[in-house]
PAZAKE-699947 format. One record per residue: residue in one letter; x, y, z of N, C-alpha, C in turn. Coordinates in nm, 2 decimals. Example, Ala and Ser with C-alpha at 12.3 -4.5 7.8 and 13.67 -1.06 7.14 Angstrom:
// PAZAKE-699947
SITE, type, n_x, n_y, n_z, ca_x, ca_y, ca_z, c_x, c_y, c_z
SITE, A, 1.32, -0.57, 0.78, 1.23, -0.45, 0.78, 1.32, -0.33, 0.78
SITE, S, 1.28, -0.22, 0.71, 1.37, -0.11, 0.71, 1.29, 0.00, 0.79
***
This chain:
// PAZAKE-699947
SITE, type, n_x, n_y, n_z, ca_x, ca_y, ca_z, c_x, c_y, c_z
SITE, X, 0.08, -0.12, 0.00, 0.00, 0.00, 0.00, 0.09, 0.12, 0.00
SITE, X, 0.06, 0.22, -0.09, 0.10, 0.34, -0.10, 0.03, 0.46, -0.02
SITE, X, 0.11, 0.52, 0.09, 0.08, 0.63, 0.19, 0.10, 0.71, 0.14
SITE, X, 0.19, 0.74, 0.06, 0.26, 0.91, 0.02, 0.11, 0.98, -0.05
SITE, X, 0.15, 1.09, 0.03, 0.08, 1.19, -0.06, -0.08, 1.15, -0.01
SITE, X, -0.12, 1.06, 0.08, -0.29, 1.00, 0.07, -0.35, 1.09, 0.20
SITE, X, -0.48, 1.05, 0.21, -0.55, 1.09, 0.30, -0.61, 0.95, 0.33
SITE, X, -0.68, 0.98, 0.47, -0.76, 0.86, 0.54, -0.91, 0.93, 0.59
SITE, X, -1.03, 0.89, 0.65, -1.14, 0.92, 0.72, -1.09, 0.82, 0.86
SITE, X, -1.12, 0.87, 0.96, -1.09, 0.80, 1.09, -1.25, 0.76, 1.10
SITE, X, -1.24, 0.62, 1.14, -1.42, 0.56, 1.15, -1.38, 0.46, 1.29
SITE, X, -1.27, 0.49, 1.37, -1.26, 0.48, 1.49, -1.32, 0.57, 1.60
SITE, X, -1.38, 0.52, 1.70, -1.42, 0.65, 1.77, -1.36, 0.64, 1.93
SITE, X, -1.30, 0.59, 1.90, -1.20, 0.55, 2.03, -1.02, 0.56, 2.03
SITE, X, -0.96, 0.63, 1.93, -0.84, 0.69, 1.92, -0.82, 0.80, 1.96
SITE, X, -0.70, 0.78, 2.06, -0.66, 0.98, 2.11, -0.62, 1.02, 1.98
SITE, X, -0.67, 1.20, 2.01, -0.60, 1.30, 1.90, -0.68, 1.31, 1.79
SITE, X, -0.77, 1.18, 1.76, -0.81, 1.21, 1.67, -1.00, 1.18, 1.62
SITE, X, -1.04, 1.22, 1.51, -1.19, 1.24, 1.53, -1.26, 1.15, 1.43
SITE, X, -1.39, 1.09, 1.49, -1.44, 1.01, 1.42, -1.49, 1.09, 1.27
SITE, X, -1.52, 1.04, 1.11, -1.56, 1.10, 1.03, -1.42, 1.18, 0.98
SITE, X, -1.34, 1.21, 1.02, -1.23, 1.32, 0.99, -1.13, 1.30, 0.91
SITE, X, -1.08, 1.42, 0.84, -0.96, 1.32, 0.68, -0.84, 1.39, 0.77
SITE, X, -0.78, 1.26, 0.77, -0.61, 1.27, 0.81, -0.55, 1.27, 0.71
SITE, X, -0.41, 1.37, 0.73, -0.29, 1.33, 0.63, -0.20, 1.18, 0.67
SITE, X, -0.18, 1.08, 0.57, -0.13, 0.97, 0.58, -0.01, 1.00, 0.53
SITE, X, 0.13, 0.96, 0.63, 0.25, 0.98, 0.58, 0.34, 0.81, 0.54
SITE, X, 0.42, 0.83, 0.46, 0.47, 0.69, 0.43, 0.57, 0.64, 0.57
SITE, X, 0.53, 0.53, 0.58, 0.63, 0.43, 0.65, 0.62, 0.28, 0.62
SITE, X, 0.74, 0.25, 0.60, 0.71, 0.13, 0.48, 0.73, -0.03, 0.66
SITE, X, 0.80, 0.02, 0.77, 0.75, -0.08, 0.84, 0.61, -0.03, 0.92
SITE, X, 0.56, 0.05, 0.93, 0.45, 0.06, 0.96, 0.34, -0.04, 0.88
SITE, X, 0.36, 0.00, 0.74, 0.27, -0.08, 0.69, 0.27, -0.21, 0.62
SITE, X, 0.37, -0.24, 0.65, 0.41, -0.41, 0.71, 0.34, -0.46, 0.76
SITE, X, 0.30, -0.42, 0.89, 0.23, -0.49, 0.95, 0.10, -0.46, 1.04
SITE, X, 0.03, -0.42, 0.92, -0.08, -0.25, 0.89, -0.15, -0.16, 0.98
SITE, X, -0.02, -0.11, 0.99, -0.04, 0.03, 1.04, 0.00, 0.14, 1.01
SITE, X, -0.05, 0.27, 0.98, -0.03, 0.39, 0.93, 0.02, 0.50, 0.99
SITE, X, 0.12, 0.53, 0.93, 0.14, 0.66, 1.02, 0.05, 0.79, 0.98
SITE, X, -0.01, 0.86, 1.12, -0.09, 0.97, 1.08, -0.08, 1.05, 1.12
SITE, X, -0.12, 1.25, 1.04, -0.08, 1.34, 1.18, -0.20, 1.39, 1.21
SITE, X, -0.20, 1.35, 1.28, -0.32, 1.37, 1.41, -0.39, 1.54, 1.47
SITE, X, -0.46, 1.56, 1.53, -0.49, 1.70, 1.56, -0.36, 1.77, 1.64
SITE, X, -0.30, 1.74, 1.71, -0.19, 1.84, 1.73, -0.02, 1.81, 1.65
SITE, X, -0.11, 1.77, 1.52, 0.02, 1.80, 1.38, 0.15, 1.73, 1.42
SITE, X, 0.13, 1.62, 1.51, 0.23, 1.56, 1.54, 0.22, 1.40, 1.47
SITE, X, 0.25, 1.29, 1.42, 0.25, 1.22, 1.36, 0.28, 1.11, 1.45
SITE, X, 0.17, 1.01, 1.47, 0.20, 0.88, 1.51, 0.13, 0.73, 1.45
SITE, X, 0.19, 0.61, 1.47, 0.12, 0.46, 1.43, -0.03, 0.47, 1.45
SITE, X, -0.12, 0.43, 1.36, -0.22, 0.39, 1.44, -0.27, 0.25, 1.32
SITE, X, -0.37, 0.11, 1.40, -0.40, 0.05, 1.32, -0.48, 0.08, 1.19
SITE, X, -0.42, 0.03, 1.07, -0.50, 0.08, 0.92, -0.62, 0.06, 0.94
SITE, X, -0.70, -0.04, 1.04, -0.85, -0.12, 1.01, -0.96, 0.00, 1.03
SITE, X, -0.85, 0.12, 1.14, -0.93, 0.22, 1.21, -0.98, 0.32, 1.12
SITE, X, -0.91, 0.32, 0.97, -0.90, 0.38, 0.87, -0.98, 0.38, 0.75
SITE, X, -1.04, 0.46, 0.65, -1.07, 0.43, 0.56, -0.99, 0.54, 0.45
SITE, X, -0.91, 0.48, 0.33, -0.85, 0.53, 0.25, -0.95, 0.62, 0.17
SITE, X, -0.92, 0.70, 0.17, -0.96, 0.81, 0.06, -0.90, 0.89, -0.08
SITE, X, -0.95, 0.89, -0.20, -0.89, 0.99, -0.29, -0.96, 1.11, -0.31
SITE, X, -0.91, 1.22, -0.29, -0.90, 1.36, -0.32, -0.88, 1.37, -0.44
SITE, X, -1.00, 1.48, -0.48, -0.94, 1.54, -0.67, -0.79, 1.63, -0.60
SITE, X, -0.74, 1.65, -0.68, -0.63, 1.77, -0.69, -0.59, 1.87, -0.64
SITE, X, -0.74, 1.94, -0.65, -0.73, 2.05, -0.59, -0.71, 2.05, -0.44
SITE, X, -0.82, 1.97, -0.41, -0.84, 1.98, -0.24, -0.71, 1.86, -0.19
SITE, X, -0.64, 1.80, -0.24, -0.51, 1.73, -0.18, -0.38, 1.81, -0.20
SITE, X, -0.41, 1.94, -0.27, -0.33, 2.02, -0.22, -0.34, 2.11, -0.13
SITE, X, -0.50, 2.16, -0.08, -0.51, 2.23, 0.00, -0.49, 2.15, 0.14
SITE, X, -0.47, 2.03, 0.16, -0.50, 1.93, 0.23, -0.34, 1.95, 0.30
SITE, X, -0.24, 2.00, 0.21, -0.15, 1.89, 0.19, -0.06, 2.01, 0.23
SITE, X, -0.12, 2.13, 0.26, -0.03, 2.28, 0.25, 0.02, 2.26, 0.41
SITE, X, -0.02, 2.25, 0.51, 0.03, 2.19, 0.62, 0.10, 2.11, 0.69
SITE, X, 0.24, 2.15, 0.64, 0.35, 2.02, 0.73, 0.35, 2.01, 0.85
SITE, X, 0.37, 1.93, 0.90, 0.35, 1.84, 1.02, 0.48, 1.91, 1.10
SITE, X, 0.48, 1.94, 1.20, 0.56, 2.04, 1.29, 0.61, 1.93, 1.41
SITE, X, 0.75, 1.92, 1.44, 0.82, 1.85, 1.55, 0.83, 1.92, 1.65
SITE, X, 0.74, 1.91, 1.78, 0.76, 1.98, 1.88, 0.88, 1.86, 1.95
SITE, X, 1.00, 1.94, 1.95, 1.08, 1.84, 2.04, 1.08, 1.80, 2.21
SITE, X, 1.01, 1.94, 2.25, 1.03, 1.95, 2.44, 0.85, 1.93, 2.46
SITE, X, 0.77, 1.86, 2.37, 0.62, 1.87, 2.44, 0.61, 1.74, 2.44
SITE, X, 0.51, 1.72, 2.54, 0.50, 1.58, 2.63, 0.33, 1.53, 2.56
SITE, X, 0.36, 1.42, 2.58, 0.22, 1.37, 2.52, 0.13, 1.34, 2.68
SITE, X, -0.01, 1.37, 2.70, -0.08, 1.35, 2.79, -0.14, 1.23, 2.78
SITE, X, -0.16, 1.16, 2.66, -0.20, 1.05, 2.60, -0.15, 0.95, 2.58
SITE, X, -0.08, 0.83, 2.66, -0.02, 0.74, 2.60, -0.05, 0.64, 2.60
SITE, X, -0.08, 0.58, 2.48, -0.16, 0.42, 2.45, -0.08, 0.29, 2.34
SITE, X, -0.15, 0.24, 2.36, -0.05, 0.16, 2.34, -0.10, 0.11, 2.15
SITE, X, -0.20, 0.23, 2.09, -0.23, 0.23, 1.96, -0.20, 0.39, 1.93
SITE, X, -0.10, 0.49, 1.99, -0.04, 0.58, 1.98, 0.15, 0.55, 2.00
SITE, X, 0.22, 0.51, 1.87, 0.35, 0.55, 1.89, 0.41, 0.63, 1.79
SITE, X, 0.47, 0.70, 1.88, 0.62, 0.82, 1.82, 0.66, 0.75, 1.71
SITE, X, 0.72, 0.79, 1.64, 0.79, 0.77, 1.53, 0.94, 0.79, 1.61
SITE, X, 1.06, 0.69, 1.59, 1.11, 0.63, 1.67, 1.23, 0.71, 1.59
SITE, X, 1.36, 0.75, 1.64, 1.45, 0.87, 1.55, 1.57, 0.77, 1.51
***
């Protein structure tokens, strides 16, 4: 499966950070989705694993996957997560 560049709908309603119905940006990670899980950036623009099942792939026309797409994902290095579960992990450095 190809991540780059994709969007998802979250149809989990039980994930921190993030909202049921809602289009996430999907970033590539090729062991993530090994063994299917996606990495996604979430409402505070930070990027973590979550299971694909929780996911529904989406295609965007052009236009709106660039408007989608104008927001890079920002590395807070000194902020602490209040949420840790064990279907939320860091992207490992």
């Amino acid at each position: 499966m190809k991540t780059e560049g994709r969007f998802v709908i979250c149809i989990a309603d039980d994930l921190p950070a993030l909202e049921v119905r809602k289009i996430y940006r999907v970033l590539p990670d090729d062991k993530a989705e090994a063994i299917n899980w996606i990495r996604v950036i979430d409402d505070s623009e930070e990027d973590y694993l979550y299971p694909a099942k929780d996911f529904v792939f989406v295609d965007l026309p052009h236009q709106e996957r660039q408007l989608m797409s104008l927001r890079k994902p920002t590395t807070r290095k000194n902020a602490t997560t209040s949420m840790p579960t064990a279907k939320r992990r860091k992207r490992s450095a």
